[in-house]
C-alpha positions in Angstrom: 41.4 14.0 12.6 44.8 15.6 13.6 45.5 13.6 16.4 49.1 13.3 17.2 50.2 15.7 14.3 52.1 17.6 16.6 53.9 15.2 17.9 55.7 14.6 14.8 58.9 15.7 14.3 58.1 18.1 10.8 60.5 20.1 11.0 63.2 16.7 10.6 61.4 15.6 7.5 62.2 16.8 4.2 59.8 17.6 1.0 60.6 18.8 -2.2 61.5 22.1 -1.0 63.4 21.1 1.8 62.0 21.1 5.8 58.2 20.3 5.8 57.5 22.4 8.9 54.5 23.8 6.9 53.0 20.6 5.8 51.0 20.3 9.4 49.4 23.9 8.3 48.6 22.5 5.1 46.8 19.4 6.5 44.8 21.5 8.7 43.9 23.8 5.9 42.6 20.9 3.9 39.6 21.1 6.6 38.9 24.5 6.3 35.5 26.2 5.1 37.3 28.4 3.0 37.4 27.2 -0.4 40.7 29.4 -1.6 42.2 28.2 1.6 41.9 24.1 1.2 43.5 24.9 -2.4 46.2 26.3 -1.4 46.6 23.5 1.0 46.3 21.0 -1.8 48.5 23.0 -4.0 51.2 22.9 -1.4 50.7 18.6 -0.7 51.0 18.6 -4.7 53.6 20.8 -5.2 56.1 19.5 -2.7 54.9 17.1 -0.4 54.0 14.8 -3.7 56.2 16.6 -6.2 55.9 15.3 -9.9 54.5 11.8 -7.9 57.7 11.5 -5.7 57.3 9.9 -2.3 59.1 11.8 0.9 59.7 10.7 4.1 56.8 14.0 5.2 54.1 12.0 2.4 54.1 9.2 4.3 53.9 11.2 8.0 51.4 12.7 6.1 49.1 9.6 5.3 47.4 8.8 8.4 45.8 12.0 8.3 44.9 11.9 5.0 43.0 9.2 6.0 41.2 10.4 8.9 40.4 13.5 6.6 38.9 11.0 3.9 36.8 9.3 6.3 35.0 12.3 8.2 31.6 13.5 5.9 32.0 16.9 6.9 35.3 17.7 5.2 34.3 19.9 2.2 36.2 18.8 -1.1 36.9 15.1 0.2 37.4 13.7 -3.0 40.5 15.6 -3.4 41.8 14.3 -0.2 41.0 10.3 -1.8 42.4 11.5 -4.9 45.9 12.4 -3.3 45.9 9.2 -1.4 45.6 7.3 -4.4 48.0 8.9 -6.0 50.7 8.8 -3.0 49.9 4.7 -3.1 49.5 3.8 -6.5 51.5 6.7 -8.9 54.5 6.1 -7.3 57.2 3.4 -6.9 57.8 3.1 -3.3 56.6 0.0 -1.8 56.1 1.9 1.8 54.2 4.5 0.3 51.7 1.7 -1.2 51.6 -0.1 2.1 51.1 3.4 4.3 48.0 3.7 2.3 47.0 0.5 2.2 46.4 1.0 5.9 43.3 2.2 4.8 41.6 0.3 2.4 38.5 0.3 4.7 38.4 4.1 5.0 37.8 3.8 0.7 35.5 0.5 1.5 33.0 2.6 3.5 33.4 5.2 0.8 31.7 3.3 -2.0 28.3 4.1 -0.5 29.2 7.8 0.2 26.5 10.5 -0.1 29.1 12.8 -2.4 29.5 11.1 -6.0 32.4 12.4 -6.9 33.9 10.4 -4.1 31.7 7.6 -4.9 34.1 7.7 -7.9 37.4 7.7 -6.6 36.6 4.9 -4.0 36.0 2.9 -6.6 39.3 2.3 -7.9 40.8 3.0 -4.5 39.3 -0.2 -3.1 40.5 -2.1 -6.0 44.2 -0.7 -5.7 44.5 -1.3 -1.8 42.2 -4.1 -0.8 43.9 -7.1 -0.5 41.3 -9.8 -0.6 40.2 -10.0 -4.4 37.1 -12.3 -4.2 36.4 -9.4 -1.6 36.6 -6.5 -3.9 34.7 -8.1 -6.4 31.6 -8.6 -4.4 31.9 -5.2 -3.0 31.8 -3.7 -6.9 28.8 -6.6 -8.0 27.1 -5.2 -4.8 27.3 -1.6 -5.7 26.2 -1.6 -9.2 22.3 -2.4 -9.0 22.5 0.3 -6.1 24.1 3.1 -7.7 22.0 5.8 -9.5 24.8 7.9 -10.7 25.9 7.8 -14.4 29.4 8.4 -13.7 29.9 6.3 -10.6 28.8 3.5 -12.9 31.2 4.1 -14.9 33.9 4.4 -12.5 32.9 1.0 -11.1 33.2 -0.2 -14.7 36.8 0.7 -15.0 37.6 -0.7 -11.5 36.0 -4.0 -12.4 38.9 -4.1 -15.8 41.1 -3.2 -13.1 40.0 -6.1 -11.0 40.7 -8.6 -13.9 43.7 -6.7 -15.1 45.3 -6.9 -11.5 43.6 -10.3 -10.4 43.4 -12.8 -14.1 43.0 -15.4 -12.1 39.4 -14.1 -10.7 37.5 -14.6 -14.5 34.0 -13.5 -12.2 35.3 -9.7 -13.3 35.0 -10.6 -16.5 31.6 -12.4 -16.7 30.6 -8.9 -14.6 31.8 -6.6 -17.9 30.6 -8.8 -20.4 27.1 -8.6 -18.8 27.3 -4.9 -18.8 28.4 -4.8 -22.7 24.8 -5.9 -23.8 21.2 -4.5 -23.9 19.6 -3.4 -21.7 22.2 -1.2 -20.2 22.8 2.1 -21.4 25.1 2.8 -24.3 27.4 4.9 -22.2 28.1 1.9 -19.8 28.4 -0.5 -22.7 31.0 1.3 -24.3 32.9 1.3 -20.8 32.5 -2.0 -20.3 33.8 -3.5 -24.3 36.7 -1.0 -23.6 37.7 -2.8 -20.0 36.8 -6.3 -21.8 39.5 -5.3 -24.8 41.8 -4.5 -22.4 41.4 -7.3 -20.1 40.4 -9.8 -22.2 40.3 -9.2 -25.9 38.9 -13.2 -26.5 36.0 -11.9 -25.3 34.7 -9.0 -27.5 31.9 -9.7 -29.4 33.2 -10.0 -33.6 31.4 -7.2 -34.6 32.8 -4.6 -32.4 33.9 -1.6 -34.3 30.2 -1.4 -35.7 28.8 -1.6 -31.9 31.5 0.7 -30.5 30.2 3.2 -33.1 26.3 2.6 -33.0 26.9 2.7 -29.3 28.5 6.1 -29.4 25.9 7.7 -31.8 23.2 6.2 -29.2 25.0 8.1 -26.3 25.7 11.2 -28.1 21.9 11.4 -29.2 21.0 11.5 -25.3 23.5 14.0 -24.4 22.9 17.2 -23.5 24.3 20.0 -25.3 26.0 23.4 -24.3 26.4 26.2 -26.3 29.6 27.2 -27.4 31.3 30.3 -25.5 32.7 33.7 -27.0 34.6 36.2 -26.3 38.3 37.8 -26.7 40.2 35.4 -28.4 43.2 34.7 -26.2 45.8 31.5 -26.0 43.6 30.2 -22.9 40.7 30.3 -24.5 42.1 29.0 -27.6 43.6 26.1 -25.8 40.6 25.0 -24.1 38.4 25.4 -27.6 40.5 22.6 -28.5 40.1 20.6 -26.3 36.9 18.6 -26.1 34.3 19.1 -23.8 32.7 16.1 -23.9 35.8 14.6 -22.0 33.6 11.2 -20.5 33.1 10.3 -24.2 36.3 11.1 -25.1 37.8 8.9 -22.3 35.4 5.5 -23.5 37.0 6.0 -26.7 40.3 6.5 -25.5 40.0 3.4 -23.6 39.1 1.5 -26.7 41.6 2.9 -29.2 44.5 1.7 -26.5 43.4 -1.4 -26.0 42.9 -2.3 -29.8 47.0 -1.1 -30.0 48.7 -2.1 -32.8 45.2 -3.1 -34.3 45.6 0.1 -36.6 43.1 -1.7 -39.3 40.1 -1.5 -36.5 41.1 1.7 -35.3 41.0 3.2 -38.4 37.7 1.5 -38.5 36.3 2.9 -35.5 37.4 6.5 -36.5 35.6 6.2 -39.8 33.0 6.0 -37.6 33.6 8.5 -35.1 34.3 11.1 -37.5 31.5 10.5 -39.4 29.0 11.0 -36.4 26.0 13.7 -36.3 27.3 14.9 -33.5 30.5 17.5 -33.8 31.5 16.8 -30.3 32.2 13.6 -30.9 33.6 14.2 -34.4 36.2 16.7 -32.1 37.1 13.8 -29.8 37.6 11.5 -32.8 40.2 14.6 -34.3 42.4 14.2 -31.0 42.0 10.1 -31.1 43.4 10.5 -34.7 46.1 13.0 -34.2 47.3 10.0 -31.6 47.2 7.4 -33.9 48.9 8.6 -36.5 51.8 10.0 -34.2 52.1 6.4 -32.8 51.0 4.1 -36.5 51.8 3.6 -39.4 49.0 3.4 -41.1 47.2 3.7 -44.2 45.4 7.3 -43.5 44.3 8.6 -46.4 40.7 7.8 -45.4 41.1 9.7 -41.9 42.8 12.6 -43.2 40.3 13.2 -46.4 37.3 12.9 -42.9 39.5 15.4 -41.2 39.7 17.8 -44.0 35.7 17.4 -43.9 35.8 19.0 -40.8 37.4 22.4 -42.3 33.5 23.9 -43.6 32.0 23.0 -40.4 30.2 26.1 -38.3 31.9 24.8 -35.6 34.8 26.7 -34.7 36.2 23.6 -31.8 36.1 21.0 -34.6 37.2 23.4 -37.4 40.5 24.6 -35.3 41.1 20.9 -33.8 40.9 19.3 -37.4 43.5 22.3 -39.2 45.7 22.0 -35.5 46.4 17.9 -36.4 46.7 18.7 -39.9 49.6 20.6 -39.4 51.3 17.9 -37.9 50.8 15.7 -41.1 53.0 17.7 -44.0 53.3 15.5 -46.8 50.5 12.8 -45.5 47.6 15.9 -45.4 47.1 15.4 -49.1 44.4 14.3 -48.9 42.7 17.0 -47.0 44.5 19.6 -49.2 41.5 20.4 -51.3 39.6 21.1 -47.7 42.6 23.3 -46.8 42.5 25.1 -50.0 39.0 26.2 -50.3 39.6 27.4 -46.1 42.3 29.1 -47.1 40.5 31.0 -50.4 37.5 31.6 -47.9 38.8 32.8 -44.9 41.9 35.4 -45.3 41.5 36.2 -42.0 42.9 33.0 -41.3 46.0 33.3 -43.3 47.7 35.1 -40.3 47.1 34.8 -36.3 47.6 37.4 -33.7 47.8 36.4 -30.1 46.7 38.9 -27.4 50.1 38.4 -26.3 52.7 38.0 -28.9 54.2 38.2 -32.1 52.2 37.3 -35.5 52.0 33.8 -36.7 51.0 32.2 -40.2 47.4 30.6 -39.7 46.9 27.3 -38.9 45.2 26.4 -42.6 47.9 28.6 -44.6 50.0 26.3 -42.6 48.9 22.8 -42.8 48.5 23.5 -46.8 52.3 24.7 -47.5 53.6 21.9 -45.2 51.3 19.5 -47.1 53.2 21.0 -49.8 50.5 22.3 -51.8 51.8 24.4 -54.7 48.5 26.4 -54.4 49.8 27.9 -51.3 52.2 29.8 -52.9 49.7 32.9 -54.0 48.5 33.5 -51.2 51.8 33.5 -49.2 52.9 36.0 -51.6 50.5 38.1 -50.2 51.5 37.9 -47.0 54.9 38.0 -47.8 54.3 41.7 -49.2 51.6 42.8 -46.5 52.8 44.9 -43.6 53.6 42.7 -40.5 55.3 38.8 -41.4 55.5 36.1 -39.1 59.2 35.8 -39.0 58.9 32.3 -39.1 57.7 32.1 -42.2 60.4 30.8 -44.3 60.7 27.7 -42.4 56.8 27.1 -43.7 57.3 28.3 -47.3 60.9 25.9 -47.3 58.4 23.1 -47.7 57.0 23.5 -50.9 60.4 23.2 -51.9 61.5 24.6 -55.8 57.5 24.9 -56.5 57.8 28.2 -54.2 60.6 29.7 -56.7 58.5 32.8 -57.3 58.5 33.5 -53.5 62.6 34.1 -54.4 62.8 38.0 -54.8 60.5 38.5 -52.1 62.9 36.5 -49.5 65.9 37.9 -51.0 65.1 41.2 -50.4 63.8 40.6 -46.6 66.9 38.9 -46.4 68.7 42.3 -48.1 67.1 44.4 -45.2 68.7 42.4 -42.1 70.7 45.5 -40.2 74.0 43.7 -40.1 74.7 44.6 -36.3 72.1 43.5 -34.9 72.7 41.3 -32.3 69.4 38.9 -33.2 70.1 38.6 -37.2 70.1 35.2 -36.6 66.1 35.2 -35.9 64.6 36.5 -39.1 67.9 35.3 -41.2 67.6 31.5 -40.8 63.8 31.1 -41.9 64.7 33.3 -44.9 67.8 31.1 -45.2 66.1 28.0 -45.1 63.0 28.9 -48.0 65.6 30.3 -50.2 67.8 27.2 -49.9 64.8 24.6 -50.3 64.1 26.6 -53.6 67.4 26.3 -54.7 68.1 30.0 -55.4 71.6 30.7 -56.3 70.7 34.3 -57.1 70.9 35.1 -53.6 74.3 34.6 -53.2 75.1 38.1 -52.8 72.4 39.0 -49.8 73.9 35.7 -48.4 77.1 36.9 -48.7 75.8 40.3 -47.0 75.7 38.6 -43.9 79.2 37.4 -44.3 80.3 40.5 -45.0 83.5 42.2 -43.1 84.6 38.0 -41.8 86.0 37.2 -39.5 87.1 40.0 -37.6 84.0 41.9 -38.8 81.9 39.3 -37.8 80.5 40.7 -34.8 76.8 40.1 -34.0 76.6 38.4 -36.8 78.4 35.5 -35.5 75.2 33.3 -35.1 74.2 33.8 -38.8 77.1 32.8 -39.6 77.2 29.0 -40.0 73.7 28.8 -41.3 75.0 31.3 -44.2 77.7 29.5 -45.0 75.4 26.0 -44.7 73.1 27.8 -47.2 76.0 28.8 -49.8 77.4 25.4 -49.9 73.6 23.9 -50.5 73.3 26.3 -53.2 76.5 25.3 -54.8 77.5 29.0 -54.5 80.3 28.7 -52.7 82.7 29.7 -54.7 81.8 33.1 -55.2 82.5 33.3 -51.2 85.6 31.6 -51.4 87.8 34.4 -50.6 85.5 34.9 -47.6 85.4 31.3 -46.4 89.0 30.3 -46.4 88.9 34.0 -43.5 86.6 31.7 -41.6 88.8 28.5 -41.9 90.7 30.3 -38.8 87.3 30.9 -36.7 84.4 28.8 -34.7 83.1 28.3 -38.0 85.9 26.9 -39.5 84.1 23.0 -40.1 81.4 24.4 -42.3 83.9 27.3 -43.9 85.7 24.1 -45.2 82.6 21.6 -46.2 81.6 24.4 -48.5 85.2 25.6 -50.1 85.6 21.5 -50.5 82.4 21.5 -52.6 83.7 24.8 -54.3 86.6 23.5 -55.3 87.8 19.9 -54.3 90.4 20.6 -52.6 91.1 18.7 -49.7 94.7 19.8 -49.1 93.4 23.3 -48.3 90.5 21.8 -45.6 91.9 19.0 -44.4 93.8 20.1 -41.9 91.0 22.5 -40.7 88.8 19.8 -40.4 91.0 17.5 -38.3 92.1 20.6 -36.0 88.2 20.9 -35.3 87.9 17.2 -35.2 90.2 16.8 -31.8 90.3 20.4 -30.7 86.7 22.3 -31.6 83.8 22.8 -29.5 81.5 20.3 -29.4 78.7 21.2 -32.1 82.2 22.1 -34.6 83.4 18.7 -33.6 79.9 16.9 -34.9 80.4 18.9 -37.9 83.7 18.3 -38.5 83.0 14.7 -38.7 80.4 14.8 -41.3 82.4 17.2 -43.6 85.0 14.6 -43.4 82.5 11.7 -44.6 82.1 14.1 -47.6 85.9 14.1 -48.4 85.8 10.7 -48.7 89.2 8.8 -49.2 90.8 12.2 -49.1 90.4 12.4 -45.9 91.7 9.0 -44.8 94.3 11.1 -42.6 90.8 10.9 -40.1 90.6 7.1 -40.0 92.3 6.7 -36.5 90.2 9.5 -34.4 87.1 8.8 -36.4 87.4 5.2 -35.8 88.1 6.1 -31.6 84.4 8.1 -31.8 82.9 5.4 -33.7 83.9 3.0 -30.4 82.4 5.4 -27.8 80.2 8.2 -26.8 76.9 8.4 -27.2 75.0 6.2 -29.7 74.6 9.6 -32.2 78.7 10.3 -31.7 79.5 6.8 -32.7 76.8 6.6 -35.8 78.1 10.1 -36.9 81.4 8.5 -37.0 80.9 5.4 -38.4 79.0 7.0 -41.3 82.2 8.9 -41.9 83.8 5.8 -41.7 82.3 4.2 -44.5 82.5 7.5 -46.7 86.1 7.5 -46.4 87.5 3.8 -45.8 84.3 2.1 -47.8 84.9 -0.9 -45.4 81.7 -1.9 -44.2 83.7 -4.2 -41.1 84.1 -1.7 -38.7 80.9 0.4 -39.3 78.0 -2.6 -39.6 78.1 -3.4 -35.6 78.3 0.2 -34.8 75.0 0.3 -36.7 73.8 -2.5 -35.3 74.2 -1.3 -31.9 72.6 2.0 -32.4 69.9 1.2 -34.1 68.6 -0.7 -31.2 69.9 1.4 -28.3 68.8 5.1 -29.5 66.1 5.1 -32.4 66.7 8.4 -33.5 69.6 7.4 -35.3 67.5 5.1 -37.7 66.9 8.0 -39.8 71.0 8.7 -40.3 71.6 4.6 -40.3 69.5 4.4 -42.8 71.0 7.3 -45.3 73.8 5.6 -44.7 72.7 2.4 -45.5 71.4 3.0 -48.8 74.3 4.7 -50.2 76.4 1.6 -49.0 74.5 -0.5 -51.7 75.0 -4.3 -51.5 77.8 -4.3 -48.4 74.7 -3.0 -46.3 73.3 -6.9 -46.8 74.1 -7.8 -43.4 72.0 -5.3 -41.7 68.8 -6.6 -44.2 66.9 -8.2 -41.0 67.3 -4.7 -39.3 65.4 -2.7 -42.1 63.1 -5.5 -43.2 61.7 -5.0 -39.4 61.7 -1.7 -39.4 59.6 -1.6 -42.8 57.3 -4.5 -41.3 56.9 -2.2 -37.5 53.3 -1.4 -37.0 54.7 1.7 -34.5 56.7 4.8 -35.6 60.3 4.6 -34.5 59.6 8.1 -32.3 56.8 7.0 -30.5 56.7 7.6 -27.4 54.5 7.6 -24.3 53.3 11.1 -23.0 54.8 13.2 -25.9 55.6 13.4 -29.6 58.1 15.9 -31.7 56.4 18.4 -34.2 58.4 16.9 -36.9 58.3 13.0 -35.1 55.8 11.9 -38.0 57.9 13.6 -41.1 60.9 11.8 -39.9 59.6 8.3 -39.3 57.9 9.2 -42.8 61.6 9.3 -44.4 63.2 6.8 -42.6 60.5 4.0 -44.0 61.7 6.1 -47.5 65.1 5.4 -46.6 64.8 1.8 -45.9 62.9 0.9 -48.9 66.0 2.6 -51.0 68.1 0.0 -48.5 66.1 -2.9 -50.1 66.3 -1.9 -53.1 70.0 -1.1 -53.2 70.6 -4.7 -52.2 
């Protein structure tokens, strides 16, 4: 197996960690009979010799042996060894690495009849990825279904076969294979597999009613399926994390497969979560939480159905699906309506919900008390009035109550006298300030002016700790429209970091531009950088008063980053009201960074008719099946609520024209 390892040079190749002198131990340890030992081995190949998927010139030294490990029975844990290889060939974007595996497709060729399922399994796709001859591969796979016994290797071979006729179109026998495997008498878990791999191989092919089979096929596995009981114990983040995730991840992945390769099919998808969320069977029901969280991150879609199933979920017994169903909801805000009567009655049975505890940690508000106020429900506000006056409050919990908006008013003396209690010099004011900031703002209470102006107290030399508070005060006043009772106060700060929002909110105080102006365009070309973005959109809000701003402003609007130049362009128009140098600016943006849609389209809509050039950009943006934000491999917290007010935005564009 290790032939020759010593006579390579390791110490001259390089890893992610610099020299790989250790990567010969690790290779050898990868043989060991000591379980902890091969881990560490393959934690170390992971962690630096395949770093994050990256190929160095020790992965490819290490390849050969790889191999030879692969192909010797006796090696415990061999499917981790396949595993790696495939990874090193296929995950990555060197052409040597793919060819330094390739090297040994047969090693994965004599695998597919291996005694050792699990690396029955990973051969499968293996041979497909590095086997060159296709008519070759696909008689190897037809000859390996009718002899394997395996559930899961089925399966595996399945999703090699859509690989086959993903990687190979030309070679239509893959298909003819799948489309044989979709119908009776194979079992429903294989079915399922195979009308995923047809959908996204070749979507011609699946039969017309599939969103009724996918889901009778589903309910058919599930009833077969054997179920474990749920564990308890000392509710930790761990264990809380891996409640919500769903065990019955084989079920989860045939779905999965299906809801990608319907896409931008949202109508069927929607379909196909009806069903899944109406099954018997609350494992399934959890998957079809996660495959719904997904789709409405990505769609735009008409969810009301999906959310009023996922609020169904809330009185289950089962504390997976329960959790799962409240976790997506609070993703939703505004588009959980529908569940909200679910969320409400959780919330009225359960108080030990309303607030969470981690082993580890500071309190939070609950999940359901959560998803209910973000939703916007107005029956939240009781109850956080309780927790508002109970002994220990999530600190966070202004940024929660700020969005049920004025309907939280009588939440007011409650905040304002948290927000009385602050100890001025303490160096962290800002963290339990700017939640209580924020509520007290979205309720539009002007009677807190004076703890507001608390914090401003003893400016600017005074300032101190406070500094950090500082700018969301003065943000806060200005919202309110009490700015003027701090005007004495502000006009200190016009001489400090904070002079940009100092003067945005003595301007709304007053209207006064000769007494900003020149604050504003000192911060423009000479502030730090966050001052500078302000400055900019305190002198959109000037309007022609601040036409002295034209020449920089129009400088940022012609380069930087797309956000620099729409931030300036917007001022542009707010000052100059000539639409010529701001629409291709627009233009430009809207394509190259989509998260300036949301500020494009403000703009837009208060440009009225001169927006008319820019029609075909929000007429596609309306008519997108896919959120602006969505992205592979992640989503924002707030991704969905801001997609949500950008299509608000554009419709006020249309309508304005």
């Amino acid at each position: 197996m290790f032939t020759g390892i010593d006579e390579v040079d390791w110490a001259s190749l390089r890893h992610a960690y610099g020299s790989a002198e250790d990567v010969p131990g690790w290779l050898r340890s990868l043989a060991s009979a000591d379980a902890a030992e091969r881990q560490t081995a393959l934690d170390g190949l992971y962690g630096a010799v395949h770093h994050e998927g990256n190929v160095y010139d020790s992965t490819l030294a290490c390849v050969p042996f790889l191999g030879s490990l692969a192909a010797r029975e006796a090696v415990p844990d061999r499917v981790c060894v396949v595993e790696l290889l495939v990874s090193i060939g296929a995950e990555s974007d060197d052409p040597r690495a793919r060819e330094a595996v390739h090297a040994h497709a047969e090693v994965f060729v004599s695998l597919l009849a291996d005694p050792d399922a699990r690396v029955r399994r990973a051969a499968a796709g293996a041979v497909v990825r590095f086997l060159d001859s296709p008519g070759r591969v696909l008689d190897l796979l037809r000859q390996r279904i009718p002899a394997e016994r395996d559930d899961r290797v089925l399966l595996a071979l399945t999703q090699a076969l859509g690989l086959c006729a993903r990687l190979h179109p030309a070679h239509t026998a893959a298909l003819d294979v799948l489309a044989g495997q979709s119908a009776p008498p194979h079992g429903p878990g294989l079915r399922l597999a195979a009308l995923g791999q047809l959908a996204l191989a070749a979507p011609d092919r699946l039969p017309s009613d599939l969103v009724p089979t996918a889901v009778r096929l589903l309910r058919d596995r599930s009833a077969h399926r054997c179920r474990h009981p749920e564990r308890t114990g000392s509710d930790t983040l761990v264990r809380r994390i891996r409640r919500l995730r769903p065990s019955d991840e084989e079920g989860a992945q045939l779905l999965r497969t299906l809801h990608t390769a319907l896409g931008d099919r949202a109508d069927d998808r929607t379909a196909l979560l009806t069903g899944q969320l109406t099954s018997p069977d609350p494992l399934d029901r959890c998957n079809a939480v996660w495959m719904a969280a997904a789709l409405f991150r990505g769609w735009r879609t008409d969810c009301a159905g999906p959310v009023s199933l996922l609020g169904a979920q809330l009185g289950t017994d089962h504390e997976r699906l329960r959790d799962a169903a409240v976790s997506v909801l609070a993703e939703l805000f505004d588009l959980a309506a529908p569940a909200a009567d679910d969320l409400h009655a959780l919330v009225s049975a359960r108080p030990d919900l309303w607030t969470h505890r981690w082993e580890r940690g500071s309190p939070t508000l609950g999940g359901p008390l959560k998803a209910l106020a973000r939703a916007g429900d107005p029956r939240a506000v009781p109850v956080l009035a309780q927790v508002l006056a109970g002994a220990v409050v999530p600190v966070t919990l202004g940024y929660e109550i700020a969005h049920l908006g004025p309907a939280a008013a009588p939440l007011a003396p409650a905040l304002r006298h948290r927000l009385g209690r602050i100890p001025l010099d303490s160096p962290a004011a800002d963290t339990p300030a700017a939640p209580l900031l924020s509520a007290l703002e979205a309720i539009g209470d002007r009677e807190a002016a004076p703890e507001i102006l608390r914090l401003l107290s003893g400016a600017p030399d005074g300032l101190g700790t406070r500094c950090a508070v500082a700018g969301r005060a003065i943000g806060t006043l200005d919202a309110l429209g009490a700015a003027a009772q701090a005007a004495p106060v502000l006009r200190d700060l016009l001489h400090t970091r904070h002079a940009a929002a100092a003067a945005g909110a003595l301007w709304s105080a007053d209207g006064d531009a000769s007494a900003v102006l020149p604050a504003l365009l000192r911060e423009l070309t000479q502030g730090e950088p966050d001052s500078r973005r302000l400055a900019v959109r305190q002198l959109g809000r000037l309007g022609p008063s601040a036409r002295a701003a034209l020449p920089e402003l129009r400088r940022r609007a012609g380069s930087g980053h797309a956000g620099q130049r729409t931030s300036a362009a917007c001022a542009l128009w707010h000052i100059g009201r000539d639409p010529e140098p701001v629409l291709p600016v627009f233009r430009a943006a809207w394509s190259d960074s989509p998260r300036t849609r949301g500020p494009i389209a403000r703009c837009l809509a208060a440009m009225g008719p001169a927006a008319a050039p820019l029609r075909d950009l929000v007429t596609a943006e309306l008519a997108a099946p896919r959120r602006h934000m969505a992205r592979e491999g992640g989503y924002g917290s707030h991704d969905i609520a801001r997609d949500e007010a950008l299509l608000s935005s554009c419709a006020e564009v249309l309508a304005g024209l």
